[in-house]
C-alpha positions as CSV (number, residue, x, y, z in Angstrom):
1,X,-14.3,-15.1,-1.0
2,X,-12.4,-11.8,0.6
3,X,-9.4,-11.4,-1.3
4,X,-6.3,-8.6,-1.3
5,X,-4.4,-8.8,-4.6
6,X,-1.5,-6.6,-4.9
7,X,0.0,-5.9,-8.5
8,X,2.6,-2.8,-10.0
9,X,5.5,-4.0,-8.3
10,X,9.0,-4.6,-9.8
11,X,12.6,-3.5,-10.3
12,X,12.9,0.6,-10.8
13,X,16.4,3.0,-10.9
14,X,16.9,5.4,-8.3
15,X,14.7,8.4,-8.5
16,X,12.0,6.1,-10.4
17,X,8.1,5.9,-9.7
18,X,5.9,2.7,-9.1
19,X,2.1,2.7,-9.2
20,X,0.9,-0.4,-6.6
21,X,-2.6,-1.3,-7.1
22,X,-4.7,-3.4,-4.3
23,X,-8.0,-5.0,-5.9
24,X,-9.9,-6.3,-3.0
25,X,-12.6,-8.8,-3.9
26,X,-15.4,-10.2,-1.2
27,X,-16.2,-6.9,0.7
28,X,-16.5,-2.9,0.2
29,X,-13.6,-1.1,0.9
30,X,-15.5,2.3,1.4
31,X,-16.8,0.9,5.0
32,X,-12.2,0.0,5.6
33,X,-9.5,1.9,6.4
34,X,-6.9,0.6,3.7
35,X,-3.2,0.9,4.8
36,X,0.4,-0.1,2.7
37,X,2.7,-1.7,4.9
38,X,6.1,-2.8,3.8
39,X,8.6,-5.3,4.8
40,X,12.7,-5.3,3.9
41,X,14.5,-8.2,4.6
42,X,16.0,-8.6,7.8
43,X,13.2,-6.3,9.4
44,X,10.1,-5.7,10.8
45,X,7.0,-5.1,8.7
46,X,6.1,-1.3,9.0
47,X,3.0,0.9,8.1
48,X,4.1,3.1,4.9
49,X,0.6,4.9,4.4
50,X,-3.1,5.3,5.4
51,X,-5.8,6.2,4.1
52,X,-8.8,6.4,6.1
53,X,-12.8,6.1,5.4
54,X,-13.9,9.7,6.1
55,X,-11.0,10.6,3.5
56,X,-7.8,11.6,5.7
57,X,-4.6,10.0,5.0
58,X,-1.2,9.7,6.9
59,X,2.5,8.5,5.7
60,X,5.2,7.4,7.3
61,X,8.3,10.1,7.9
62,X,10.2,8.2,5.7
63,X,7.3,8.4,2.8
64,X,6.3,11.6,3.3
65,X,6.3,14.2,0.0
66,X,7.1,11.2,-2.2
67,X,4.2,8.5,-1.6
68,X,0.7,9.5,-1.9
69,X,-2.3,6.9,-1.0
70,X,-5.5,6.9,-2.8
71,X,-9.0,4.8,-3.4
72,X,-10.7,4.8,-6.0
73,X,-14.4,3.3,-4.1
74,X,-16.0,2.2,-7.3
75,X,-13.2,0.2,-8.8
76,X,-13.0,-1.5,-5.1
77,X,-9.4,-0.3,-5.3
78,X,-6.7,1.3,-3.5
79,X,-3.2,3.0,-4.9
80,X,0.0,4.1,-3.6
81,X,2.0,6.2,-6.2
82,X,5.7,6.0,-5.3
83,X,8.1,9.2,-6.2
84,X,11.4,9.8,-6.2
85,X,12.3,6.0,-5.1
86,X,15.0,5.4,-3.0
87,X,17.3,1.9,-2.3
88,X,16.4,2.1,1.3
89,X,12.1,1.6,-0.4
90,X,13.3,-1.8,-1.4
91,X,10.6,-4.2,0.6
92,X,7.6,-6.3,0.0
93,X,4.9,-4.0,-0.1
94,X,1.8,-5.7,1.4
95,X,-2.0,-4.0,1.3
96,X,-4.1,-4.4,4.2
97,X,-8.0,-3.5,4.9
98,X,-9.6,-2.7,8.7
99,X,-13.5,-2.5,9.1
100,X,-13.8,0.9,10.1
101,X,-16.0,0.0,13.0
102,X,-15.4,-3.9,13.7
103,X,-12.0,-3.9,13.2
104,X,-12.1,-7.0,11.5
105,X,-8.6,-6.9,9.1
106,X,-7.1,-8.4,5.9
107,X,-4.0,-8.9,4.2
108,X,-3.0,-9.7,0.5
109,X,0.0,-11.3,-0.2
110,X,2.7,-8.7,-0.9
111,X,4.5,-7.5,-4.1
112,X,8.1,-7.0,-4.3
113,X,9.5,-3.6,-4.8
114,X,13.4,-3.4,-6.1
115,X,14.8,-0.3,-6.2
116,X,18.7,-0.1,-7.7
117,X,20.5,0.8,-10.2
């Protein structure tokens, strides 16, 4: 069964960190490109981070110098590290996988991130 669980989210002061942790189960994620995408309420779901199978990664504007994206192949798990956390972070953070050649996608379910004081 292919499965995305996401897990490290919660409530964090201004200026906090977060570790989020994506276990995928059912499939490799060395042959995906695994990507962080957020949604806050009221607005569209958008792509925070990337990390892609040859090992480049890209962030978002609003991310960059604070987030940082990372895999870890052999625990079949992807990270993003959040620095320096800001209200305007406040979203459901939501991991998903692409095949690298196929394109075939998945999603987990989301974990909220709260970010106030």
């Amino acid at each position: 069964q292919v499965q995305l669980v996401e897990s490290g989210g919660g409530l964090v002061q201004p200026g906090g960190s977060l570790r989020l942790s994506c276990a995928a189960s059912g499939f490799t994620v060395s042959n995906y490109h695994m990507m962080w995408f957020r949604q806050a309420p009221g607005k569209e779901r958008e792509l925070v981070a990337v990390s892609a199978t040859i090992g480049s990664t890209n962030y978002a504007d609003s991310v960059k110098g604070r987030f940082t994206i990372s895999r870890d192949n052999t625990k079949n798990t992807v990270y993003l590290q959040m620095n320096s956390l800001k209200p305007e972070d406040t979203a459901v953070y939501y991991c998903k996988a692409v095949h690298r050649e196929n394109l075939y996608n998945y999603w987990g379910q989301g974990t909220q991130v709260t970010v106030s004081s």
